[in-house]
C-alpha positions as CSV (number, residue, x, y, z in Angstrom):
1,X,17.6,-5.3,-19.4
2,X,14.1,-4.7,-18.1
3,X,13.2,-4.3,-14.5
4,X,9.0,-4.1,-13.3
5,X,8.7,-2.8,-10.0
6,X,5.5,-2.9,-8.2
7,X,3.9,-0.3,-5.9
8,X,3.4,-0.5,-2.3
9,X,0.9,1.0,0.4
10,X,-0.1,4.8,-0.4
11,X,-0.2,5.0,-4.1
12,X,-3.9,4.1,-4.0
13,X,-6.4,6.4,-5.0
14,X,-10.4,6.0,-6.0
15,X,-11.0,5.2,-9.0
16,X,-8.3,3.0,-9.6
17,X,-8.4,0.1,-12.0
18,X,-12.1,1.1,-13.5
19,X,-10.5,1.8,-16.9
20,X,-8.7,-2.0,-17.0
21,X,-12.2,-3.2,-15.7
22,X,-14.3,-1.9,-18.6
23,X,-11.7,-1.9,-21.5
24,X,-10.5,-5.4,-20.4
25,X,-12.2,-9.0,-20.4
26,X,-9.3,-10.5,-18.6
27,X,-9.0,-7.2,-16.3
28,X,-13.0,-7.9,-15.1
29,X,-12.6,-11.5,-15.1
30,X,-9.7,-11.0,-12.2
31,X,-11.5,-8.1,-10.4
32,X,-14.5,-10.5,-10.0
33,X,-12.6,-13.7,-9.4
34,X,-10.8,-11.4,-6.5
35,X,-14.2,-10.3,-5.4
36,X,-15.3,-14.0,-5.2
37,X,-11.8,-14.7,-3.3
38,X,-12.5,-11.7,-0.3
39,X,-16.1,-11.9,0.2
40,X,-17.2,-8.4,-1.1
41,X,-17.0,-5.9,-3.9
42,X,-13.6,-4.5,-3.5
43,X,-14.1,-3.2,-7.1
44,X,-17.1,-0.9,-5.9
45,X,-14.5,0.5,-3.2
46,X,-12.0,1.1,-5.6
47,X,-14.2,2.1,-8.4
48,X,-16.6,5.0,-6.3
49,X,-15.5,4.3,-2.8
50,X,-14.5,7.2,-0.6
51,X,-10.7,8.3,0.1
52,X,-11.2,7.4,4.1
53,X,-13.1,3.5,2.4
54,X,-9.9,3.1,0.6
55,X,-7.7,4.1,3.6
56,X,-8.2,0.5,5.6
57,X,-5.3,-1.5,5.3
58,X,-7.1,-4.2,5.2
59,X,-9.0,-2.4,1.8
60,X,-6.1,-0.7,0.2
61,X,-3.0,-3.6,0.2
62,X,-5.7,-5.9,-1.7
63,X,-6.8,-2.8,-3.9
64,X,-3.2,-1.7,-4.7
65,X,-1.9,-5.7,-4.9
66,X,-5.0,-6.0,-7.5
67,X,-4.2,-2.7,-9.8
68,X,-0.6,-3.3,-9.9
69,X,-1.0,-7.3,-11.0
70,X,-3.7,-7.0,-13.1
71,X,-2.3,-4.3,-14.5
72,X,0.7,-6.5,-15.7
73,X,-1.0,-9.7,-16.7
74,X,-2.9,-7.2,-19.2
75,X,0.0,-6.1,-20.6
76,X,0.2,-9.7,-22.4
77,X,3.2,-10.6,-24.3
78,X,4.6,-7.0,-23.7
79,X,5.5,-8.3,-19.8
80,X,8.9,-9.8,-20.3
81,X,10.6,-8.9,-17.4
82,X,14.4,-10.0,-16.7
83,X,14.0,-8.9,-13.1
84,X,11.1,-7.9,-11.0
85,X,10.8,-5.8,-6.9
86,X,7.9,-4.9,-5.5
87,X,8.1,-2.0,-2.6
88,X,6.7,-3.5,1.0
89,X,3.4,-4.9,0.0
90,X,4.5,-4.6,-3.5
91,X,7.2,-7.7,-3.4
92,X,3.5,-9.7,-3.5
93,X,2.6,-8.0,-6.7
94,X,5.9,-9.1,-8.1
95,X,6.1,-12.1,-7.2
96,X,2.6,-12.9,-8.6
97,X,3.7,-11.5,-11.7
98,X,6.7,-13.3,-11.9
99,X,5.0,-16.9,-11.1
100,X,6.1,-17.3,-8.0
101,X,2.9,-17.1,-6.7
102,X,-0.5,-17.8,-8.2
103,X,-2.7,-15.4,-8.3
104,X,-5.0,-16.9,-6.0
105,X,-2.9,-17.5,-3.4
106,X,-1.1,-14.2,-3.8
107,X,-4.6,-12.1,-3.2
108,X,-5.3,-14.6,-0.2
109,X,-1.7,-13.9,1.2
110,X,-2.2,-10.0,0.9
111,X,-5.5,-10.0,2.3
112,X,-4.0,-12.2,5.4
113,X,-0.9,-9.5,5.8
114,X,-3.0,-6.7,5.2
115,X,-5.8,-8.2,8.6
116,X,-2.3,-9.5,10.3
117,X,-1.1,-6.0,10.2
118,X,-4.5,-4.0,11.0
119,X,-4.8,-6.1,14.8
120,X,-0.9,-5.5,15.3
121,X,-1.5,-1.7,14.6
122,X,-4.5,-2.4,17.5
123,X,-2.5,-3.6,20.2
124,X,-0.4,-0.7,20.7
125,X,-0.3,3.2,18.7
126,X,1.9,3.3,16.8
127,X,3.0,5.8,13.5
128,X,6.2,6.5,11.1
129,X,7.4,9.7,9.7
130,X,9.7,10.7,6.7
131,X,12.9,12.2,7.4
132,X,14.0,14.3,4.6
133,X,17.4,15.3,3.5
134,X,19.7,13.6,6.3
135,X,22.6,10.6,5.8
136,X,21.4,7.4,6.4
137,X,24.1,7.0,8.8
138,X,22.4,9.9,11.2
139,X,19.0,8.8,10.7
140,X,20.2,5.3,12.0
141,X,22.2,6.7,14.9
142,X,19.2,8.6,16.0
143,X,16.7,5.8,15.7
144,X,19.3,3.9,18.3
145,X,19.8,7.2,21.0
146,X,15.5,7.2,21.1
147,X,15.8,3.0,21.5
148,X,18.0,3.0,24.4
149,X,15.3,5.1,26.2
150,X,13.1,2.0,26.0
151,X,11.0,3.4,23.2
152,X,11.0,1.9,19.9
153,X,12.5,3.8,16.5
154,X,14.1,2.1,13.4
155,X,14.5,3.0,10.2
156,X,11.9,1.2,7.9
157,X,12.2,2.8,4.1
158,X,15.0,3.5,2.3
159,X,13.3,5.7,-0.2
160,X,16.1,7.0,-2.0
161,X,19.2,9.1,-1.1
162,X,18.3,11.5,1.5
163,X,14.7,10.0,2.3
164,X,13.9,7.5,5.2
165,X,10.9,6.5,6.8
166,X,11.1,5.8,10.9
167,X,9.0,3.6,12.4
168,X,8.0,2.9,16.2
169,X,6.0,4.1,19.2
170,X,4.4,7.3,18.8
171,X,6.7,8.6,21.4
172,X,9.7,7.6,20.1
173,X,8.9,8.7,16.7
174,X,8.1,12.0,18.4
175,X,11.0,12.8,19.8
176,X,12.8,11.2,17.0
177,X,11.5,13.8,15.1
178,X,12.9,16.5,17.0
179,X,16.3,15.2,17.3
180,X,16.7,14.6,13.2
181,X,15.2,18.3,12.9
182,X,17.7,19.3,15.0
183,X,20.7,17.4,13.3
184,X,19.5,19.7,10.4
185,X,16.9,17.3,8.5
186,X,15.3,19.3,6.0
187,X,11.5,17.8,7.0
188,X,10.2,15.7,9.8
189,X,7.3,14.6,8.5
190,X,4.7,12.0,10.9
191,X,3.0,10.0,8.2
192,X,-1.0,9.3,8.3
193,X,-0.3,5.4,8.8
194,X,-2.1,3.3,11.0
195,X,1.0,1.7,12.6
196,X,4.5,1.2,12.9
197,X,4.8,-0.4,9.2
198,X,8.4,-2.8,9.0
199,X,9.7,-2.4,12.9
200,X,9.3,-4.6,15.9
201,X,6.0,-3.7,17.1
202,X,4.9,-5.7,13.7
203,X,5.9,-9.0,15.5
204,X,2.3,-10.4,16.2
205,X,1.4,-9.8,12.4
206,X,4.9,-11.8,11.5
207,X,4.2,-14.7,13.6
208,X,0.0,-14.9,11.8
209,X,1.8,-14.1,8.2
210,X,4.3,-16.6,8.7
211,X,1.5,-19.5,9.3
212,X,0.0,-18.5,6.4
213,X,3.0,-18.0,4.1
214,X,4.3,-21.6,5.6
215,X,0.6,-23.5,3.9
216,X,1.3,-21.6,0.6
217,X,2.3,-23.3,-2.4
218,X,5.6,-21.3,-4.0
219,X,7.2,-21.8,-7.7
220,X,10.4,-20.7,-9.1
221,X,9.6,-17.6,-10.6
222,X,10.3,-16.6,-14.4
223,X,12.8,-14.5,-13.5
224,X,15.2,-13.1,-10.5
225,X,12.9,-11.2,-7.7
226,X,14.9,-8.3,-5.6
227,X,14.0,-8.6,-2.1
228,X,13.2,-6.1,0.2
229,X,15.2,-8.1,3.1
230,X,18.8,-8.2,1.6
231,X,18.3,-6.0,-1.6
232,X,19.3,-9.2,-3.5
233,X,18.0,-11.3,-6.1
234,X,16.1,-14.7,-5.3
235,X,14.8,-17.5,-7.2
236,X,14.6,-20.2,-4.4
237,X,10.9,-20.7,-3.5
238,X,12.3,-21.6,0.6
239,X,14.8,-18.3,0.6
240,X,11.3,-16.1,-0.9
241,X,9.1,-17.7,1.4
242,X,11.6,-17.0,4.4
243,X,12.7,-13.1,3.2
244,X,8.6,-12.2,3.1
245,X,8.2,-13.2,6.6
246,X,11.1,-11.2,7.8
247,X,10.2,-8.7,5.5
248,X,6.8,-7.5,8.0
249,X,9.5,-6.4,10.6
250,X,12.6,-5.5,8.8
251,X,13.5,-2.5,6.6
252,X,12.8,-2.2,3.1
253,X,15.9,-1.5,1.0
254,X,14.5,0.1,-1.5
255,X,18.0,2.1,-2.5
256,X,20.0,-0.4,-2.0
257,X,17.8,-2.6,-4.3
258,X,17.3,-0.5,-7.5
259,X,21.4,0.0,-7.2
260,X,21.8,-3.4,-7.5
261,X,19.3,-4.0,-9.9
262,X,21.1,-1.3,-12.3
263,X,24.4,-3.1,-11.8
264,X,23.4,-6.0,-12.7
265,X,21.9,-4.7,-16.2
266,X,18.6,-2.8,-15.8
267,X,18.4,0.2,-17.8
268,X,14.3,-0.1,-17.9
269,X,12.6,-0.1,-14.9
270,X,8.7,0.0,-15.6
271,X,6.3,0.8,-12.7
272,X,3.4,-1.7,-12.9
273,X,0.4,-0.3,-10.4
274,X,-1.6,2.8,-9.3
275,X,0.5,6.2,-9.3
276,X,4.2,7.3,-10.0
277,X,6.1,7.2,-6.7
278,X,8.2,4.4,-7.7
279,X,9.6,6.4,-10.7
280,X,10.2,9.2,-8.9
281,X,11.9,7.3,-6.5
282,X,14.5,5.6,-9.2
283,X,15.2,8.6,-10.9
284,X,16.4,9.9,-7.3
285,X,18.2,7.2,-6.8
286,X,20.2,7.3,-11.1
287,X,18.9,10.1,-12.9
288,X,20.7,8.5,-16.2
289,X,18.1,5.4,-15.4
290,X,15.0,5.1,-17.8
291,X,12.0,4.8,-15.7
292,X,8.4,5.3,-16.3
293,X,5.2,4.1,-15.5
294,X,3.1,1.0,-17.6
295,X,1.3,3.5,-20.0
């Protein structure tokens, strides 16, 4: 069976999407309807923008949203997917691909998550880091010593065996750090986010998003759709809409997902979307599994 997964926040980089622009009338037909949709080029960002342009959240969720979609749509009759998961912001990209959303309304959704997010990061500092080569157990017991000091630490990715992202204040993620180091992690690695991406402190973004998701027209999609949420597959328009809400402040279960994906049947997971984390990411997780990337 064939799984498309979709990229999420991080695999942009400049350039991206010129070569489906110029080589593809439907390609520059969607890059300039999205255009028409946000109220400026985004295309000249992505196209000859700089790395710190493509950076903003509020720029690189609709830039990556747009590659990895467009990307599929192009791929015409060759897009038959039996199941589709998107990673964080990438669960839009699937579900666009898959039906559930239009196109239209997915873009307008992303663009609203992407602003949501960008004030929440405002109101208070806040960062994640990667913790390499420690159970998931120990990572989790960690994040909950640094909570009961009143500072806030949950696990938000995870990645793949033996990588998880941590999320909260920039204390707490601090001295996180330090405690996983010293439990023997491998790396503690403070990401260059903007904010504490899937934890708690993304409340006020939840309850905008929510509004917005709420006046959005959903369909049943063409096939299943893996959530982030529960790892599970979904076809109910009312149990996608309410998994993407509580996606902004709950962990992404990215492991847990491509599992059961593969036992129910994928042995072809294609990664639809700018870059190749995704595939490295699967092959961590099966290395019999056959992933690669939409070329």
């Amino acid at each position: 069976m064939k799984a498309f997964v979709f990229p999420g926040q991080g695999a942009q980089f400049v350039g991206m999407g010129k070569d489906l622009y110029d080589n593809s009338p439907l390609a520059k037909e969607l890059f300039e309807k999205a255009n028409n949709i946000l109220g400026y080029r985004i295309t000249d960002i992505m196209f000859e923008g700089t790395d710190e342009d493509l950076r903003q959240t509020k720029v690189t969720q609709p830039a990556v949203f747009l590659h990895s979609v467009i990307s599929a749509l192009c791929m015409g009759d060759k897009f038959k997917p039996d199941m589709t998961a998107g990673h964080s912001l990438g669960e839009f990209s699937a579900l666009v691909a898959a039906e559930a959303l239009s196109f239209e309304d997915g873009l307008k959704l992303v663009y609203a998550r992407a602003m949501a997010m960008q004030k929440a990061c405002e109101i208070q500092p806040s960062t994640m880091a990667a913790i390499i080569a420690l159970p998931d157990e120990k990572v989790e017991e960690i994040c909950a010593t640094v909570a009961k000091d009143g500072e806030v630490c949950v696990a938000a990715n995870y990645n793949c065996p033996g990588q998880v992202v941590i999320s909260g204040s920039i204390e707490g993620i601090n001295k996180a750090c330090e405690l996983m180091k010293a439990a023997g992690a491998k790396r503690a690695l403070p990401l260059k986010v903007g904010g504490a991406f899937h934890s708690p402190l993304m409340n006020p973004a939840k309850i905008e998003l929510e509004a917005a998701i709420n006046a959005t027209e959903f369909h049943t999609p063409k096939c299943p759709i893996y959530q982030n949420v529960d790892a599970k597959p979904h076809t109910d328009p009312n149990e996608i809409k309410q998994n993407l809400i509580a996606q902004l402040t709950a962990s992404v279960r990215w492991t847990q997902t491509v599992r059961n994906m593969i036992a129910d049947g994928a042995d072809e997971f294609t990664e639809c979307g700018p870059g190749n984390v995704l595939q490295g990411l699967i092959k961590k997780i099966d290395k019999e599994v056959n992933a690669h990337g939409i070329e």
